[in-house]
C-alpha positions as CSV (number, residue, x, y, z in Angstrom):
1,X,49.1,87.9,56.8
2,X,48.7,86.6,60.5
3,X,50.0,83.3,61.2
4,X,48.7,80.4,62.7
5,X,50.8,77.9,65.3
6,X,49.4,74.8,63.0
7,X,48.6,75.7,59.4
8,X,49.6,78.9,57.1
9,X,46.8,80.8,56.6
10,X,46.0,82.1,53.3
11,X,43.8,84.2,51.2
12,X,41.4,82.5,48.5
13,X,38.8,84.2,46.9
14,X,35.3,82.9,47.3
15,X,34.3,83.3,43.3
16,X,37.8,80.7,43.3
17,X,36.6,78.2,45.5
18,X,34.0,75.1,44.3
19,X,30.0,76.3,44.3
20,X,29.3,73.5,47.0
21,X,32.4,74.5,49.0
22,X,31.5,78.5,49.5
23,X,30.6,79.3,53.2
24,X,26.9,80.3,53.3
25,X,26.3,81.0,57.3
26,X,25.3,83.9,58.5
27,X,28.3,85.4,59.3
28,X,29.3,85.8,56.0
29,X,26.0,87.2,55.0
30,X,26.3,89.9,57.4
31,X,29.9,90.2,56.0
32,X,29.2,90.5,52.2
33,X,26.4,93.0,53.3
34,X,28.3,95.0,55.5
35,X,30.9,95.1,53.0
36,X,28.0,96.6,50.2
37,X,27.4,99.0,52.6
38,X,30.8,100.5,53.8
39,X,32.7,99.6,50.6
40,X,35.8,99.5,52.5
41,X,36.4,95.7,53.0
42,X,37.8,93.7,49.8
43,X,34.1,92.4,47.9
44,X,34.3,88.2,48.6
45,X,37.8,88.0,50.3
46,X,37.8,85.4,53.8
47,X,40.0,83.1,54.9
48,X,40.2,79.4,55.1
49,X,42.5,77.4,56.2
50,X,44.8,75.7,53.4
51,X,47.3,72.6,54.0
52,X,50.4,73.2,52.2
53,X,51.7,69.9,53.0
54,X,49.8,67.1,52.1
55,X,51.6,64.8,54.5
56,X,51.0,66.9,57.3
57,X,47.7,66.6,56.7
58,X,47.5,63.0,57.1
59,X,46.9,62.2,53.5
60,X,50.2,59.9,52.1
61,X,50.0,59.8,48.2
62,X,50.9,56.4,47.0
63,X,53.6,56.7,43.3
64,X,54.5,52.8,43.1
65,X,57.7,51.9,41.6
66,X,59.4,53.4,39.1
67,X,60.5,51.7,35.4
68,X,64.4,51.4,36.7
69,X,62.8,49.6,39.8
70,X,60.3,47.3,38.5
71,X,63.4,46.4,35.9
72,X,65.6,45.5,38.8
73,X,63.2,43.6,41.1
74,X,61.4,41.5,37.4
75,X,65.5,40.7,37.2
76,X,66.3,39.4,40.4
77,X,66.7,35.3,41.1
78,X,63.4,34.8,43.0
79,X,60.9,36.4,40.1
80,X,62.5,34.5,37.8
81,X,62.6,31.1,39.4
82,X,58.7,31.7,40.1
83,X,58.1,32.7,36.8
84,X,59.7,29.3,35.3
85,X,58.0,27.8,37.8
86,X,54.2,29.1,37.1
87,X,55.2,28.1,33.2
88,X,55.6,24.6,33.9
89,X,52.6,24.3,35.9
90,X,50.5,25.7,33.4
91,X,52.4,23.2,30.4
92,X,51.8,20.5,33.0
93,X,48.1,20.9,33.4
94,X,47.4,22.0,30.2
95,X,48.7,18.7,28.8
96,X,47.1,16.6,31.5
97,X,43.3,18.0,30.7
98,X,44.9,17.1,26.8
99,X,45.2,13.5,28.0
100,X,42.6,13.4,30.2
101,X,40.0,14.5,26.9
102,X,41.9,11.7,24.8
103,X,41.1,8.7,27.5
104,X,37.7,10.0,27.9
105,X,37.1,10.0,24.1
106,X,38.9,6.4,23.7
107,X,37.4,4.5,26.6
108,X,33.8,5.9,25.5
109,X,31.3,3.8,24.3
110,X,31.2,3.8,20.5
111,X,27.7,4.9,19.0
112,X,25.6,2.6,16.8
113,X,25.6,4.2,12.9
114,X,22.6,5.2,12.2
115,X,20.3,3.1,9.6
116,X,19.1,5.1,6.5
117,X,15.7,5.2,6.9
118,X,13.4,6.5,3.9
119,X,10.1,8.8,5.3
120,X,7.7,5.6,5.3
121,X,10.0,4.6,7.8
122,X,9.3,7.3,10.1
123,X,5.7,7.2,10.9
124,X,2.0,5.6,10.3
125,X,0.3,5.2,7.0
126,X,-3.3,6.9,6.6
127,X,-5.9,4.7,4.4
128,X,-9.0,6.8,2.9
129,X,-10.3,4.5,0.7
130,X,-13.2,6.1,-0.3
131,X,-13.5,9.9,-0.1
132,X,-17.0,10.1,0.4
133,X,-17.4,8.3,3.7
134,X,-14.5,10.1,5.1
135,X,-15.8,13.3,4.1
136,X,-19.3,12.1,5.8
137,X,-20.8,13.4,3.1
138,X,-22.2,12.3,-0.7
139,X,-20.0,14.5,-2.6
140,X,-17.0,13.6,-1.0
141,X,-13.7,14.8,-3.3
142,X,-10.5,16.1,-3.7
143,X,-11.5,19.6,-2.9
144,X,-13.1,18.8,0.1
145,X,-10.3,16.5,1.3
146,X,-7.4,19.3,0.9
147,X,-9.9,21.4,3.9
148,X,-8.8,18.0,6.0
149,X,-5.4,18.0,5.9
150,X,-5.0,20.2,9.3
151,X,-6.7,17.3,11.4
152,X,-5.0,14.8,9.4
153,X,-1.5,16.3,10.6
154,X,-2.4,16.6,14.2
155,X,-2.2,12.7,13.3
156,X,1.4,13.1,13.3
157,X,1.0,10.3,10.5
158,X,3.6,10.3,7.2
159,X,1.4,9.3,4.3
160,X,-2.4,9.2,3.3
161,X,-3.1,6.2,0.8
162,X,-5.6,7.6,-1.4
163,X,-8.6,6.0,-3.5
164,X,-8.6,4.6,-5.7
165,X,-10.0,7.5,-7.4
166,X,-9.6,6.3,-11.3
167,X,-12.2,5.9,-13.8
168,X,-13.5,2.4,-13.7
169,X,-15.9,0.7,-16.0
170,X,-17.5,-2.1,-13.4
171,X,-15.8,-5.5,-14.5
172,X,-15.0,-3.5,-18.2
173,X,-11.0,-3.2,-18.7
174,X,-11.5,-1.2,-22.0
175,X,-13.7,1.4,-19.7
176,X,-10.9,1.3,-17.1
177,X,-8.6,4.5,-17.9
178,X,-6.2,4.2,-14.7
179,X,-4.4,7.6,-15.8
180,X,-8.1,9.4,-15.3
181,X,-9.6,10.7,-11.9
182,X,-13.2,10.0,-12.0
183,X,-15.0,13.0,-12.2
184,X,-17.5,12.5,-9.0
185,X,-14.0,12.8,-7.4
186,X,-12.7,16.0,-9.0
187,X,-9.9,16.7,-11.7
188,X,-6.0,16.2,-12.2
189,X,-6.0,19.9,-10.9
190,X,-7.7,18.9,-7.8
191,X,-5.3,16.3,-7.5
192,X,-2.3,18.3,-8.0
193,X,-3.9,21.2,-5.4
194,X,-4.0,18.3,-2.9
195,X,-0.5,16.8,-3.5
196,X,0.9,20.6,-3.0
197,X,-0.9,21.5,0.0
198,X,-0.2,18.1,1.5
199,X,3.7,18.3,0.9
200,X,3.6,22.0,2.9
201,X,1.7,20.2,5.9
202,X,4.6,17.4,5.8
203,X,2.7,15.1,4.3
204,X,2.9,12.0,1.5
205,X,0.6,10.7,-1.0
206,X,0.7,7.4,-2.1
207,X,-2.1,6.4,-4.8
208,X,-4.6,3.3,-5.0
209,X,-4.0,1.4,-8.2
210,X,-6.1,-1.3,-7.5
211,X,-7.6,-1.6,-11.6
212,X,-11.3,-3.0,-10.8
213,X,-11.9,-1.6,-8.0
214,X,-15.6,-1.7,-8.3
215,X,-16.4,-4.7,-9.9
216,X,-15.7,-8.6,-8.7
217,X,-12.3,-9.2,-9.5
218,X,-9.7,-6.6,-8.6
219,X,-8.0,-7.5,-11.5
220,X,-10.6,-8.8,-14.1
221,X,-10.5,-12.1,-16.0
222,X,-7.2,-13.6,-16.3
223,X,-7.8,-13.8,-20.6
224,X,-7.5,-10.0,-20.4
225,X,-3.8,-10.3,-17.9
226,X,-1.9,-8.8,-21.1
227,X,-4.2,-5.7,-21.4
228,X,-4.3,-4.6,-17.2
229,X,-1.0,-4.9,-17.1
230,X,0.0,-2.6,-19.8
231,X,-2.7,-0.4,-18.7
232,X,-0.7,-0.5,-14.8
233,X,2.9,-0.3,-16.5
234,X,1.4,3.1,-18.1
235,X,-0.7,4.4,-15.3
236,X,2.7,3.6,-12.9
237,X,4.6,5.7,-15.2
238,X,2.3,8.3,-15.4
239,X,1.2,9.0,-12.0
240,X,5.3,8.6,-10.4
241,X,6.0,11.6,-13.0
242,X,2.8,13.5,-11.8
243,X,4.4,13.9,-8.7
244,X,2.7,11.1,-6.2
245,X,5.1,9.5,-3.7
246,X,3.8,6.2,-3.8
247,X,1.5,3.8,-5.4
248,X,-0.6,0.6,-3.9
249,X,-2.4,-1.8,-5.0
250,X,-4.5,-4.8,-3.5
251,X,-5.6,-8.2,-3.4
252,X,-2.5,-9.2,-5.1
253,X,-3.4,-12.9,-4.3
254,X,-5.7,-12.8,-7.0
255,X,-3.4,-11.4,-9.1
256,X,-2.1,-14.3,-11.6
257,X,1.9,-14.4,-11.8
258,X,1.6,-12.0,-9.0
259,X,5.0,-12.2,-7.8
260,X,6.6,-11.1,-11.9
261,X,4.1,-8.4,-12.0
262,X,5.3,-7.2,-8.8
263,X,8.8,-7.1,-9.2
264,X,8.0,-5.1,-12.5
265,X,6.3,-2.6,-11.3
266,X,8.4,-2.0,-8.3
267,X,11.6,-1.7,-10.2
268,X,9.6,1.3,-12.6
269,X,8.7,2.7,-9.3
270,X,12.2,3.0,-7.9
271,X,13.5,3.8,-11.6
272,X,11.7,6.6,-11.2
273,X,12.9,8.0,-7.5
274,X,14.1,5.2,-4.8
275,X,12.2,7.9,-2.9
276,X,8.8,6.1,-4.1
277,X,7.1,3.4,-2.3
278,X,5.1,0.2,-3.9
279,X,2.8,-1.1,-1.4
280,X,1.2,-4.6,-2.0
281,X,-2.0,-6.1,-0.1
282,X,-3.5,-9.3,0.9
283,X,-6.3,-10.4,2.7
284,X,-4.0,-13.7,3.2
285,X,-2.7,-14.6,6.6
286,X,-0.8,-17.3,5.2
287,X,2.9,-16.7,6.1
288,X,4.1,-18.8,2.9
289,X,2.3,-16.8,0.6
290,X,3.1,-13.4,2.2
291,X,7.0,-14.5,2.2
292,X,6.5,-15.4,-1.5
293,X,5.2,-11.8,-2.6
294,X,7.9,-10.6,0.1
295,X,10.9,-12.0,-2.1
296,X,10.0,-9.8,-4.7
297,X,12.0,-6.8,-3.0
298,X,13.2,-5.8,0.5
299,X,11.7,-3.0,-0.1
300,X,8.4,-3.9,-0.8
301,X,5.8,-2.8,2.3
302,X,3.0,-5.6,2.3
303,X,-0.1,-5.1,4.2
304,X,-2.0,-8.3,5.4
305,X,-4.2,-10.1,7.6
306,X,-1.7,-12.0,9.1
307,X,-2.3,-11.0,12.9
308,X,-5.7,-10.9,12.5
309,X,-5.1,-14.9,12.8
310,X,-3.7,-14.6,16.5
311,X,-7.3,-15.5,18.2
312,X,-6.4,-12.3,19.9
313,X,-4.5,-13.9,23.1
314,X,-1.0,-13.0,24.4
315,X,0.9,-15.8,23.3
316,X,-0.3,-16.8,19.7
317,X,0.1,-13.1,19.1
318,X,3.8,-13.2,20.8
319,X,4.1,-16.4,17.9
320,X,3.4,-15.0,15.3
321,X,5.5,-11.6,15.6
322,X,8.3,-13.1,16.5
323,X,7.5,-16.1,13.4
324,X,7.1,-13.4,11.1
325,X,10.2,-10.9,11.9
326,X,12.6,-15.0,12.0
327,X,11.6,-15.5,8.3
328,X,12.0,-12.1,6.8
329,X,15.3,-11.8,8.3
330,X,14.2,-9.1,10.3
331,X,13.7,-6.9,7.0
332,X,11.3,-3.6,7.3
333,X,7.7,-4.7,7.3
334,X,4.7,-3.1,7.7
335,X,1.8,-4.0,10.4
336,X,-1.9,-4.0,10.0
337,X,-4.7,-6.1,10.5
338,X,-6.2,-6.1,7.3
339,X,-5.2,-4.5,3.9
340,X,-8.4,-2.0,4.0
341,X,-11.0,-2.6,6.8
342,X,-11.3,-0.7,10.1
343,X,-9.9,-2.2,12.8
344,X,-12.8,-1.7,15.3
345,X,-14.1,-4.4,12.8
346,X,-11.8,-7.0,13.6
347,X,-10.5,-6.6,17.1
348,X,-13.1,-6.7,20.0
349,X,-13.5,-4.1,21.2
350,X,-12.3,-4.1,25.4
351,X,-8.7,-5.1,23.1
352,X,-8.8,-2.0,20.5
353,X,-6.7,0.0,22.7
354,X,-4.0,-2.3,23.3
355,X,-4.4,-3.2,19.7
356,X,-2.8,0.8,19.1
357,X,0.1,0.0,21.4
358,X,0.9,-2.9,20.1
359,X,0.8,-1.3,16.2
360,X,2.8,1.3,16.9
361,X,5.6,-0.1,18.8
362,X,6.2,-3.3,16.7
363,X,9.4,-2.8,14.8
364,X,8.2,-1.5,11.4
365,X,5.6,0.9,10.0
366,X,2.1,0.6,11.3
367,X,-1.1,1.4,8.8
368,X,-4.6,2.4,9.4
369,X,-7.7,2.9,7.9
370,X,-9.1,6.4,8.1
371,X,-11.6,6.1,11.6
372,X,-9.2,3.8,13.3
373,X,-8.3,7.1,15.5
374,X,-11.6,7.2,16.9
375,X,-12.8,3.5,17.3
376,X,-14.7,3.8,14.4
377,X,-16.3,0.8,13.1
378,X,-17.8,-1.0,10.0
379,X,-22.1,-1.7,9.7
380,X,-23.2,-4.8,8.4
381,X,-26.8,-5.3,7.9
382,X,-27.9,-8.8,7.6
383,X,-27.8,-10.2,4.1
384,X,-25.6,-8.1,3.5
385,X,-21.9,-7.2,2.3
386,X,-19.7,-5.0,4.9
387,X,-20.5,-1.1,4.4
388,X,-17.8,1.0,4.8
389,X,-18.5,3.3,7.8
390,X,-18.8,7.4,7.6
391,X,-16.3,8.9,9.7
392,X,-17.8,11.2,12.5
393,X,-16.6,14.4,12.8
394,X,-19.1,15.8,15.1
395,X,-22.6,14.8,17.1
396,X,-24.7,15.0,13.6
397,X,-26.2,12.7,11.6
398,X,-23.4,9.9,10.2
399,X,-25.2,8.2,7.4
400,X,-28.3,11.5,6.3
401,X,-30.4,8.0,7.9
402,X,-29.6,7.4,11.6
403,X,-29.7,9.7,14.6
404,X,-27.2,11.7,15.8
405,X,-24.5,10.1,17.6
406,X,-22.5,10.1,21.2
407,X,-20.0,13.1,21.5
408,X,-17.8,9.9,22.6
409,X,-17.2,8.7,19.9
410,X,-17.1,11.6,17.4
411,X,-13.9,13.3,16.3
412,X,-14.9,16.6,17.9
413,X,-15.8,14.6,21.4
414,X,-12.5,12.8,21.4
415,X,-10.8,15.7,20.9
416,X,-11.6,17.0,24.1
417,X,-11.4,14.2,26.0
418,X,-7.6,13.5,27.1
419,X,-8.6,9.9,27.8
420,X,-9.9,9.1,24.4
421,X,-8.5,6.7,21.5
422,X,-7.7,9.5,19.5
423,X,-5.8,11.1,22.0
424,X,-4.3,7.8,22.7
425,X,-3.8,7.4,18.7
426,X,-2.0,11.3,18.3
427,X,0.3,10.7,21.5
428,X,1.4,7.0,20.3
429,X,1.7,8.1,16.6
430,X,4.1,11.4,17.9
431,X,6.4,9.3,20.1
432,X,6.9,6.5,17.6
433,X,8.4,9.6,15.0
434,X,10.5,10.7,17.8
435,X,11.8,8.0,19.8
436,X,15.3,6.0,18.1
437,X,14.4,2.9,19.8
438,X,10.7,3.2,18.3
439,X,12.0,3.9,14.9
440,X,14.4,1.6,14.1
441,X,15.7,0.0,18.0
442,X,16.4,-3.7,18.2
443,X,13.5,-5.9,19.6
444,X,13.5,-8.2,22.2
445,X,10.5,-10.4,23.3
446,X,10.9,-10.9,27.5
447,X,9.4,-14.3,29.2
448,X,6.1,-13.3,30.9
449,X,3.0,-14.5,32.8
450,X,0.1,-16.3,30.9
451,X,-1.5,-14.6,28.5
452,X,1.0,-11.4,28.4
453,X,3.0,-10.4,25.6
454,X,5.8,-8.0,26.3
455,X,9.0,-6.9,24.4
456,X,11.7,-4.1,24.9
457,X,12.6,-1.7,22.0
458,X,16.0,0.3,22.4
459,X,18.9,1.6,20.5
460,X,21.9,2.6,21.1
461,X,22.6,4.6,24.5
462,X,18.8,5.8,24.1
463,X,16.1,5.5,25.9
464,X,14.6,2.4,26.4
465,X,10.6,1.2,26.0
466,X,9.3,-1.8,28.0
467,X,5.5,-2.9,26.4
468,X,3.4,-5.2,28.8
469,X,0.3,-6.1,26.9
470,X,-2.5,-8.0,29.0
471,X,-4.7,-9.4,26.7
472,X,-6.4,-11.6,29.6
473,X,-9.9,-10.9,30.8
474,X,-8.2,-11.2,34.3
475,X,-5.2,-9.1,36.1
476,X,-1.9,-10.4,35.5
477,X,1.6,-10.3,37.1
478,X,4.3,-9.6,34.6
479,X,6.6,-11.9,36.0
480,X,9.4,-10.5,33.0
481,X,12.1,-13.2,32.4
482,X,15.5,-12.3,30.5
483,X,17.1,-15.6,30.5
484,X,16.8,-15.5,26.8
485,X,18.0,-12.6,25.9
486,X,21.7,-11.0,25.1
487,X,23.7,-10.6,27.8
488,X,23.9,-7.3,26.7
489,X,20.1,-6.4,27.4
490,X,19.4,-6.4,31.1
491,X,16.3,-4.2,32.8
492,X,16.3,-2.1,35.8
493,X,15.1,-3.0,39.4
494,X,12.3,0.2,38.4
495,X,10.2,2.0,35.3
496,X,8.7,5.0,34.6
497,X,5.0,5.2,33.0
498,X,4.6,6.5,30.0
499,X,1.0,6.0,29.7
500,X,-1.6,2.8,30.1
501,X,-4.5,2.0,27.9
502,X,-6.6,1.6,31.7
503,X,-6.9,4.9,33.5
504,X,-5.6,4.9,36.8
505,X,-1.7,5.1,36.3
506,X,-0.3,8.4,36.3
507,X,2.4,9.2,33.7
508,X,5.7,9.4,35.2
509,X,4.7,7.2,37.7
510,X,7.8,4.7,39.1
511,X,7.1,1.2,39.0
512,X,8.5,-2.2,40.3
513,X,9.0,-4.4,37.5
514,X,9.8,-7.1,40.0
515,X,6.1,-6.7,41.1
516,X,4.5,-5.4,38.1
517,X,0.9,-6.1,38.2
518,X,-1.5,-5.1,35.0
519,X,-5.3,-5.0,35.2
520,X,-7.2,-6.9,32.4
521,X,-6.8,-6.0,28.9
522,X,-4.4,-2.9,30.2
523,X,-1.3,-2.4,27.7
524,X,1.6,-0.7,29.5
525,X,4.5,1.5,28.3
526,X,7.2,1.9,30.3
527,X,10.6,3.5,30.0
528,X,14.0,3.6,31.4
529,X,17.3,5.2,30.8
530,X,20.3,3.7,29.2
531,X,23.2,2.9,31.7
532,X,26.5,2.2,30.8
């Protein structure tokens, strides 16, 4: 074997070496061939050049340390005092991001307890008084009302107060069976279909007692007291075991020893479930007589006409909120205009928005009548008692008697229309089931220009609501005082909109409350974060 001055040369079979690494220029070619040929040279034998040491070559292998060596150096004085050392550091900071947590968690702000709150806390009451009308048709039932419960829960409300819907003998008691559905409304079947489709779409039912509800006297003649209220006692009984969540019943001031009857029929109703709700109404706006049906129970909801007596200005409705919440201790109450009528009936109508604003954020649970979502309003011919209106789904006919109507004001129009009432009604109903200052935050009324009424709702370290109601025919400053209020309650320098009854204000639009200005009849809400 020849040698070379550098490297050894050796002898390696091609079939030996790696596919990729076989020669293939022509020289071999003509090699292997020639070698077929002659058959005297060795088949596949050349020679390459082979490094037998790899450090001659330029290639230095790396071992590291052996077991005996790491041993000796892991031993020696400096790894060990750096090893103690990196301990202690990590002890040290361990324990300081320990006490760090524990300051942060002491020095914290503590957080309110929550309330307990029952599910007519939560939300608004629904009133459908009579099935037929908000059907918008004659036969108006039970049936046909279950096919409304998906509109009824884009409502976002809690709870539809139903009927009354019991068989009643016009100014008869003995023809009054309160444990019977009339049969132009449908069947005990119909009625339990109704309460189990209504519980899967999040939904109460609270049932209309009212005993005479067709004749003159809700509650007959005062000779035949004994007889109604055994027949209620019964009928409560009955219709709390059938599986309804609540029961009302109204013009209690015409009901004689209304305030023994009252507590009686409240304590069956929570006897059977403190889950169940007695509502009472009135179509007083005396505040004496409504604090004397109040003291039956805290837990009584009353509906009443007691802010239909504001005159519907700023300050005598300011008055009588802040009146009203003073004498009932600032106990749950309900708020409404009226204990059945439409509130398009009542307040005028450049005010009806504001009117949904202010319903909704008061501290307690607002009610409506079915139609209230859409501005719907009661027709009185002259001569005349009130009629109770037909709701208006869509453009057609409302009464089978007058023309069709504007897609404004219809259910189906409104709909569409993201500056509507109801879309007004379905954004303030969803916020107030949300919001902790809206459900149950403290309320503070704020000093304010003439004819404004404006109050702050907020809980906690929540979020906090700012209403500015105009009810002027002019635009109005704010001019918002706090000189009367905790010293714990302060506003910012600036507020976010959350929406106006006016178009024209963009949500999310930042606003100087120092120079908050509010067009006439616009209601405001505003919101701000809390800050420590």
């Amino acid at each position: 074997m020849s040698q070379d001055p550098e490297v050894d040369m050796k002898e390696v079979e091609l079939n030996e070496l790696e596919p990729e690494k076989q020669p293939m220029n022509a020289a071999s070619g003509a090699a292997v061939s020639a070698a077929m040929a002659g058959g005297t040279e060795k088949n596949g034998l050349v020679k390459i050049k082979v490094a037998d040491n790899e450090a001659e070559a330029g290639t230095a292998k790396f071992t590291g340390l052996s077991k005996e060596e790491l041993l000796k150096v892991a031993g020696s004085p400096g790894w060990v005092r750096t090893r103690w050392a990196l301990l202690l550091l990590f002890w040290v900071g361990w324990l300081g991001m320990l006490a760090g947590a524990v300051v942060i968690i002491v020095r914290a702000p503590r957080c309110r307890e929550l309330p307990e709150q029952s599910w007519w806390h939560k939300g608004a009451l629904y009133r459908i008084g009579d099935l037929q009308a908000f059907q918008g048709q004659d036969a108006g039932n039970l049936a046909g009302l279950k096919e409304h419960l998906p509109y009824l829960s884009t409502l976002k409300v809690k709870a539809l107060v139903l009927g009354p819907i019991h068989r009643n003998q016009k100014d008869d008691v003995n023809g009054t069976y309160l444990e019977q559905i009339d049969p132009t409304f449908g069947s005990k079947e119909d009625l339990d279909n109704l309460l189990q489709s209504a519980k899967k779409k999040g939904l109460r039912v609270i049932l209309d007692l009212t005993p005479n509800y067709r004749g003159q006297n809700s509650w007959f003649l005062p000779s035949e007291s004994d007889t109604v209220a055994s027949k209620m006692r019964e009928a409560l009984q009955f219709w709390l075991q059938a599986g309804v969540d609540g029961l009302q019943i109204r013009d209690v001031e015409s009901l004689w020893d209304a305030t023994s009857h009252l507590a009686d029929w409240h304590n069956i109703t929570k006897n059977v479930s403190e889950d169940r709700l007695l509502i009472a109404g009135t179509e007083s706006s005396s505040l004496q007589q409504i604090l004397s049906l109040l003291g039956v129970s805290r837990d009584l909801l009353l509906t009443s006409s007691y802010l239909s007596a504001s005159g519907f200005t700023g300050k005598q409705t300011e008055e009588l909120v802040a009146r009203y919440l003073n004498a009932t201790d600032n106990r749950w109450c309900s708020w409404s205009l009226s204990q059945a009528g439409h509130l398009a009936s009542i307040v005028p109508a450049h005010l009806l928005r504001l009117y949904h604003l202010l319903l909704f954020t008061l501290p307690g649970t607002p009610v409506f009548s079915f139609g209230d979502e859409i501005g719907l309003k009661a027709a009185a011919l002259p001569g005349q008692p009130m009629k109770v209106p037909v709701m208006l789904w869509d453009g057609s006919s409302s009464d089978n008697s007058s023309g069709p109507v504007s897609s404004n004001l219809t259910v189906q129009g409104q709909s569409q229309d993201p500056n509507s009432l109801l879309t007004l009604f379905r954004g303030l109903s969803d916020l107030r089931g949300k919001e902790r200052a809206l459900l149950h935050g403290d309320f503070h009324v704020l000093s304010s220009g003439p004819d404004l009424f404006c109050y702050l709702r907020q809980w906690d370290q929540n979020k906090r609501f700012l209403v500015v109601l105009n009810f002027g025919d002019v635009a109005q400053a704010a001019r918002l005082g706090t000189s009367g209020l905790p010293t714990s309650v302060s506003l910012p320098a600036r507020a976010d909109v959350l929406l106006s009854t006016q178009p024209g204000r963009e949500e999310g639009t930042s606003v100087e409350l120092e120079h908050l200005n509010l067009k006439p009849h616009e209601g405001l809400l505003l919101h701000f974060p809390y800050v420590a």
